[in-house]
N, C-alpha and C positions, 0 to 999 in steps of 0.2 A: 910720681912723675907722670905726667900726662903724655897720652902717645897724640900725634900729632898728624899723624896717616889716615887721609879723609876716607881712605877705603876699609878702613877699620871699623868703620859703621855698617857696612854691608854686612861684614866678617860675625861683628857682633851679635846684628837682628837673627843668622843665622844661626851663632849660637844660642840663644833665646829660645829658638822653633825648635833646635835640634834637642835644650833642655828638658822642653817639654815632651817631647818625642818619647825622650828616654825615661821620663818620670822621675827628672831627678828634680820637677819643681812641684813644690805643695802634697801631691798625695805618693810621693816614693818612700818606699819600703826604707828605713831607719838602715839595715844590714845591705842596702845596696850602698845608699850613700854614706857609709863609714865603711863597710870592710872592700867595698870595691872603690880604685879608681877610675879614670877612663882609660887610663890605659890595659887594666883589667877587661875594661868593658870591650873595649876595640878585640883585645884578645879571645874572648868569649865569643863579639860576635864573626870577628874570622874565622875561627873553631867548627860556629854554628854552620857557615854559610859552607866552607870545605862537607858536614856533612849533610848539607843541602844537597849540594854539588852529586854528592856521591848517591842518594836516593833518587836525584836525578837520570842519573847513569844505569840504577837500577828499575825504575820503573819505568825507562825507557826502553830499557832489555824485557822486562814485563810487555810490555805497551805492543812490541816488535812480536813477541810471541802470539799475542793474543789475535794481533794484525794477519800473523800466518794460521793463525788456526780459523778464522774469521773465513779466512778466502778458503781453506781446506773445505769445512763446511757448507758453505753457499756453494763450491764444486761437488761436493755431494748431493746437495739440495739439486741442483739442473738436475743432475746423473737423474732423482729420484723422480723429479718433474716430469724428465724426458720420457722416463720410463713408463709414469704415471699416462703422459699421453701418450705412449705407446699402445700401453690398456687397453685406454681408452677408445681408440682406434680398432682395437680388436675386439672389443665389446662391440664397439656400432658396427662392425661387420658381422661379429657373430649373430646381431640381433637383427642384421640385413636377410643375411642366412637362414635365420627360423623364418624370417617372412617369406620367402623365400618355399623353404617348404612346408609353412602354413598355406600359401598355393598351390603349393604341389602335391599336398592333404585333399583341399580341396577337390582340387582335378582328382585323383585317387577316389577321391570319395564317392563323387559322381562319376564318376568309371564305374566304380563299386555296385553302384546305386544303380547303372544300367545293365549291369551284368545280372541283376538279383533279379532285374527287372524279365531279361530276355530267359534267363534259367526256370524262372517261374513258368511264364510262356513256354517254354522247350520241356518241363516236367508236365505240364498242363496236358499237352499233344503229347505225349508217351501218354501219360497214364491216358487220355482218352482212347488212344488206338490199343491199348494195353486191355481198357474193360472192351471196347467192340468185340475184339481176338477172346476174350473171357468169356465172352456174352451169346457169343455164335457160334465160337469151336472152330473144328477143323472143317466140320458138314461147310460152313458160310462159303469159307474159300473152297471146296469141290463144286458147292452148287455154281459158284461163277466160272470156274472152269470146265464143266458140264453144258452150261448154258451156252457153249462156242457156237458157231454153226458150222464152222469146219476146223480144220488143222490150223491152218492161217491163224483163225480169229485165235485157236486155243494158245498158239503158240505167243502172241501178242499177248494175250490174258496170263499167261504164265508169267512172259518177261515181267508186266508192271506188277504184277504180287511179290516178282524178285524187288522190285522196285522198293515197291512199298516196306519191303523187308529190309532192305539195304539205308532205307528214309529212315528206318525206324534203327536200326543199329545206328547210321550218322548220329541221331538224335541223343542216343544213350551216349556214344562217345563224345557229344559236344558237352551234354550236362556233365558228364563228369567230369573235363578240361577244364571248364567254365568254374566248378566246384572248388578244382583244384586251385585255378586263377585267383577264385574268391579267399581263398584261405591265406593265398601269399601276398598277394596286394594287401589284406589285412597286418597280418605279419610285418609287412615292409612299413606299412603304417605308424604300428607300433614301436615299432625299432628307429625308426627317421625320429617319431616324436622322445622319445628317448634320448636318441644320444644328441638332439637339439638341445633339450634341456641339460643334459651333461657339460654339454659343451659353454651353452651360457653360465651355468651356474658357475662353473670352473674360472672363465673370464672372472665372472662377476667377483668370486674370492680372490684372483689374482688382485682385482683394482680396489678392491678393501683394504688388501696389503699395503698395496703400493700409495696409499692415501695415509694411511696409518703411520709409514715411511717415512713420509715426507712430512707428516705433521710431528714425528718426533726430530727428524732433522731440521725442522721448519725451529722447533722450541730450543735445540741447542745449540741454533745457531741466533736469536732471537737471546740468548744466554750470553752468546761470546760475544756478540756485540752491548750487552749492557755493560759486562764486565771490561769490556774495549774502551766505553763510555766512560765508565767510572775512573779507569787508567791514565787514560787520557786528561779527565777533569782532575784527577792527583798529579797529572806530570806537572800541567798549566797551574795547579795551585803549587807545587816546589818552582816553578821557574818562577811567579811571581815573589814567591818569600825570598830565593836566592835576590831576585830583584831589588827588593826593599831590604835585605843584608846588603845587601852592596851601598844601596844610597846610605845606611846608616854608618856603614864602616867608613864616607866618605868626608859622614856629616861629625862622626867621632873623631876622624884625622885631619877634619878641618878645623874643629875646636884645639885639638893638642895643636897644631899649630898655631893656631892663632896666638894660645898663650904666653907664644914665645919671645911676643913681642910686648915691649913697654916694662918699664921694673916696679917691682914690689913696693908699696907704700913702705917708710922707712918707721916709722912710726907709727902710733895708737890713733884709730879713728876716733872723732870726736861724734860725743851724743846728737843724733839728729834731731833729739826734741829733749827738752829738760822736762822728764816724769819719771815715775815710777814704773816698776817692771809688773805688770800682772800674769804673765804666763812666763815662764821657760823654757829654754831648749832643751827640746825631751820629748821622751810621752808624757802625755794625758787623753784628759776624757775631754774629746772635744765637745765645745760649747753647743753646738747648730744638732750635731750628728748623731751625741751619746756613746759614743764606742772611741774604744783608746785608740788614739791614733799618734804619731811621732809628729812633734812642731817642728819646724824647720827652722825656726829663729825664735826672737822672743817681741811681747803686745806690750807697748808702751801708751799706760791711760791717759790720754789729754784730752782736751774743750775740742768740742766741733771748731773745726778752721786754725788753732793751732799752726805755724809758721813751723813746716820739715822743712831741714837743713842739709846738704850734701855733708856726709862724716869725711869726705875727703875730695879732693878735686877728682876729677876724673871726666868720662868722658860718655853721655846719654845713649845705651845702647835699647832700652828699652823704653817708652813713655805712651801708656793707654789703659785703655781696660785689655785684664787678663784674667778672664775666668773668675775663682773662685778671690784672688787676691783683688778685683777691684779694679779700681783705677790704679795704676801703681808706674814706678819709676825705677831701673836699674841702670846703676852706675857701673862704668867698667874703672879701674885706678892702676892696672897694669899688673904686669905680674902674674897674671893667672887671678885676680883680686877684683871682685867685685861687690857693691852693695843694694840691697832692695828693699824699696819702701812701699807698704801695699796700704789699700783701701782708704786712700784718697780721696778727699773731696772733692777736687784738682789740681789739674797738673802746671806747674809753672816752666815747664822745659820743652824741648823735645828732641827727638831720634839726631842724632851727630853734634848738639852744641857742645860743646865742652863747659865745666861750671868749675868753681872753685870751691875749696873745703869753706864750709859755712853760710853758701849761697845756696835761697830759699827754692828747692824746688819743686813744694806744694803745699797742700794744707791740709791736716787730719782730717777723716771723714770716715765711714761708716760706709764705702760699698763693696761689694762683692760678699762674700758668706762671716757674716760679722753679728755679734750681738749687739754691738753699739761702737760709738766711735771710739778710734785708738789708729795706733803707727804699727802693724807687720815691719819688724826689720829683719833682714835675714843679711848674714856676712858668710862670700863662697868663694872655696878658693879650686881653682882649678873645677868649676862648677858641681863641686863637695859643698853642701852645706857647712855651716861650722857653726861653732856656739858662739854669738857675740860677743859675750861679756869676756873672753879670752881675749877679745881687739879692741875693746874700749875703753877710754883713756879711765 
C-alpha cells in the first residue's frame, strides 16, 4: 500500500540521515543490526544519556569545587603578594637606613679623623713641654723665679708657672677624654655597622621567603586552575554528548514513528533485475577492502545500464549519491518496509514521486566502492537490514 502523506517525504529523507547516523547503513556492525532493534537502540541511548546527565551533575559538583578552591588560592596568593610588598618596603627602608648610617659613618669617621688629628697636636705639646721640664729640671723654673726684680714681678712669675702647670694637666686630661672618645666613637662604629647589616640581611631572608611563597602559591594555584580548565572542557564535552543523545533519541522516535504509518506489502517483492546472485547476505571478504566484513543485502551481476525495477510500489524516500553505495535509490512500501538499490549508473526518479511495482527507476552501473558493474539491493524492515532472498518472489 502506498502511503499518500506528502509529508512523509520529509519524514523519510530524515530517516535516511538518521540511518546513517546510527550505522545501520553499509558499514554497521552484523550484532547491531540483528540482535538490536530501534527500539533497543532508543532504549540504550536513553540509558546512555540518563548517565550523561548524571556525570554531568557530577563534574559540575567537581567543577564547583575546584571554582572554590581556585578563589581559596589566589586569596592566599594577594595575602602572600601583600605581604611580599610589605618586605619589600621594609627592605627599601632598611636599605634607606644603612644609607642613612653610611653617612652617619662618614661624619663619624671624619669626627674620628679630627680628633686623631687634634690628640696628635695635644700629645705633641705634652711631650714637648714634657722634654723642656726633662731637659732643664727644677734649676730652669727657680732660675725664672730668681730672676724677679721684686715680690710683684715673683709673685706674677709664680702664678704663670701655676699656669703653665694647670695648661699642662688641661692637656693630659683632654688627651685622655679625647682617647677615650676615640675608642667609643670607634665602637659605636662598629656596632651601627653591624647591626645595619643584621638588620638588612634579616629583611633580605624575610623577602626570599616570601618570594618563595608566593611562587609555590603562584604554582598551585596556576594547578587548580588548569585542572578548573580541564573540568570545565569535560563538563562542556558531556553537555554536548548529552546534546547529541538527545537529537538522536529524537531522531530514533522519529523513525519508530514514522513506521507507523502505511501497511506492509502483502506479498513477495518482485526481482529488480532478472540476474544472478554474486555475493550474499552475510559475511565475507570484501571485494575493495580485503577484510571480512558483514553484506547488508545481496550484488546482482548485469550489463552496464541494465533497466532496475521498483520490487514493489512505494514511495522515493531516497535518490543520489550515498557514499560508499553510489548513486542509489530507496523505496519506502509502508510498514516499516523498504527497498534499496545502489551503484547506479542513473537515477530515473526522485525524492517524493511515488512509482509503481515494476517501474524502471534506473540503470545498473558501477559507482560508489564497486569492482565492476552490478545492483546493491538491500531489503529493511523497521530500518533492520534483512536477507533478500526471504522477500523474494
Amino acid at each position: 500500500m502506498i502511503i499518500k502523506s506528502k509529508n512523509i517525504i520529509a519524514v523519510f529523507v530524515t530517516i535516511i540521515i538518521a540511518l546513517s547516523s546510527f550505522n545501520l547503513i553499509s558499514t554497521a556492525s552484523p550484532k547491531f543490526i540483528y540482535s538490536q532493534s530501534l527500539e533497543d537502540e532508543l532504549e540504550q541511548i536513553q540509558q546512555e544519556r540518563e548517565e550523561t546527565k548524571e556525570k554531568i551533575k557530577e563534574v559540575t559538583k567537581q567543577e564547583q569545587q575546584y571554582m572554590n578552591q581556585v578563589g581559596e588560592v589566589e586569596g592566599q596568593l594577594l595575602g602572600a603578594l601583600s605581604e611580599l610588598d610589605n618586605l619589600n618596603s621594609k627592605l627599601s627602608q632598611a636599605k634607606s637606613e644603612v644609607d642613612k648610617a653610611t653617612i652617619g659613618l662618614v661624619l663619624k669617621e671624619e669626627e674620628l679623623k679630627r680628633i686623631d688629628e687634634e690628640l696628635k697636636e695635644k700629645i705633641k705639646i705634652l711631650n714637648d713641654r714634657v722634654a723642656v721640664i726633662y731637659k732643664n729640671g727644677n734649676s730652669n723654673i727657680l732660675e725664672v723665679l730668681l730672676k724677679a726684680e721684686d715680690f710683684l714681678d715673683f709673685i706674677s712669675r709664680l702664678k704663670l708657672m701655676n699656669l703653665f702647670a694647670q695648661q699642662d694637666t688641661q692637656n693630659i686630661l683632654e688627651v685622655k677624654e679625647k682617647k677615650t672618645a676615640t675608642i667609643g666613637i670607634k665602637k659605636s662604629i662598629i656596632d651601627l655597622r653591624e647591626k645595619q647589616k643584621e638588620h638588612e640581611d634579616k629583611v633580605k631572608q624575610l623577602v626570599m621567603q616570601a618570594e618563595q611563597k608566593a611562587r609555590e602559591i603562584d604554582d598551585i594555584c596556576n594547578e587548580k586552575k588548569n585542572l578548573l580548565s580541564r573540568t570545565t572542557a569535560n563538563k562542556n564535552a558531556l553537555i554536548r554528548m548529552e546534546k547529541e543523545l538527545e537529537i538522536k533519541e529524537a531522531e530514533v522516535t522519529r523513525i519508530l514513528e514514522s513506521y507507523r504509518y502505511g501497511t506492509a506489502p502483502s506479498g513477495k517483492f518482485a526481482w529488480p533485475v532478472a540476474a544472478r546472485i554474486i555475493s550474499g547476505f552475510g559475511y565475507r571478504i570484501h571485494p575493495i577492502f580485503g577484510v571480512r566484513r558483514f553484506h547488508l543485502g545481496i550484488d546482482l551481476a548485469a550489463p552496464y545500464g541494465t533497466l532496475v525495477k521498483a520490487a514493489d510500489g512505494g514511495q522515493v524516500i531516497q535518490a543520489g549519491y550515498f557514499g560508499g553505495y553510489g548513486n542509489s535509490v530507496m523505496l519506502y512500501h509502508g510498514g516499516g518496509f523498504a527497498t534499496w538499490y545502489a551503484h547506479l549508473s542513473s537515477i530515473n526518479v526522485s525524492i517524493g514521486q511515488f512509482v509503481q511495482r515494476g517501474q524502471v527507476i534506473g540503470l545498473i552501473g558501477s559507482t560508489g566502492w564497486t569492482t565492476g558493474p552490478h545492483l546493491h539491493f538491500e531489503v529493511r524492515i523497521n530500518g533492520a537490514p534483512q536477507n533478500p532472498r526471504a522477500y523474494l518472489q
